[in-house]
C-alpha positions in Angstrom: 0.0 0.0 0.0 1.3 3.5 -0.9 2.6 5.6 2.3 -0.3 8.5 1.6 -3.6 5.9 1.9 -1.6 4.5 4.4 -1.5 7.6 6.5 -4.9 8.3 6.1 -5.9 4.6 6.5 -4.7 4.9 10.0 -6.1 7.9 10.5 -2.7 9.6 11.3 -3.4 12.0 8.7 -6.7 13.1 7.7 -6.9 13.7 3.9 -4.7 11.8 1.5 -3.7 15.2 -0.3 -2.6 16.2 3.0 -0.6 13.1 3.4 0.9 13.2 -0.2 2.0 17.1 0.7 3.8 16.2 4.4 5.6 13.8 2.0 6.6 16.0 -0.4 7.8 18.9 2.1 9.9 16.1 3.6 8.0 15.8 7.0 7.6 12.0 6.8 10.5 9.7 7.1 10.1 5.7 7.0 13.1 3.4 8.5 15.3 7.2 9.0 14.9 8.5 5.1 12.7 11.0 3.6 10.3 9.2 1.7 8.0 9.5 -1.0 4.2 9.4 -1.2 4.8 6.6 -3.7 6.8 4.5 -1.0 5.0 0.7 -0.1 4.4 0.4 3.3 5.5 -3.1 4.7 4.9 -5.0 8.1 7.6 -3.8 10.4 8.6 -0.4 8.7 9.3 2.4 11.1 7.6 5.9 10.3 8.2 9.2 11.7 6.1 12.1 10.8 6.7 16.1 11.9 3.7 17.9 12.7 5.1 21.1 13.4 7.3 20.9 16.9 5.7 17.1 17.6 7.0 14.5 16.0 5.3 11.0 15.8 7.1 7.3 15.5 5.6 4.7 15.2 5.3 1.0 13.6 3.5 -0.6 11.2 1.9 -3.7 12.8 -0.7 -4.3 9.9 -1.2 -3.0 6.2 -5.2 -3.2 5.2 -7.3 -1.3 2.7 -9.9 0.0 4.6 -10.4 -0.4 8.2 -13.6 1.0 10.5 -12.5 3.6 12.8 -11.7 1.7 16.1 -9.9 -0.7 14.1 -7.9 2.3 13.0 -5.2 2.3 15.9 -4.3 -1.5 15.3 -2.2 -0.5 12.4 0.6 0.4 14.5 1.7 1.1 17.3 3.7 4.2 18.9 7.4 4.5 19.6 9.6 6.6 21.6 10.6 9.3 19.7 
């Protein structure tokens, strides 16, 4: 699954243009590189995203299309930033 629907999947971000832009100004790394909205999220990869002064880490427990919205937070889990 591409990084953007994967972001908004989650529910990390809300809109998948919004996701696609904090990729593209460079505020999303996965496994300690900038990476690209194109990028294929995998089972295990570690993403940190930049909102502003906060930054997020977490890890990708699960990749799915569509999940409902309680099922949202058991796509990964949070890490120590």
């Amino acid at each position: 699954m591409r990084l953007d629907k994967f972001l908004k999947v989650s529910r990390l971000i809300k809109r998948r243009t919004v996701a696609n832009e904090a990729c593209d100004n460079d505020r999303v790394a996965v496994n300690g590189r900038p990476a690209r909205a194109s990028y294929e999220v995998k089972v295990g990869d570690q993403i940190e995203i930049r909102f502003g002064q906060k930054t997020l880490r977490i890890e990708v427990l699960q990749v799915a299309e569509t999940v409902k919205k309680d099922d949202a937070v058991g796509l990964y889990r949070e890490l120590p930033v």
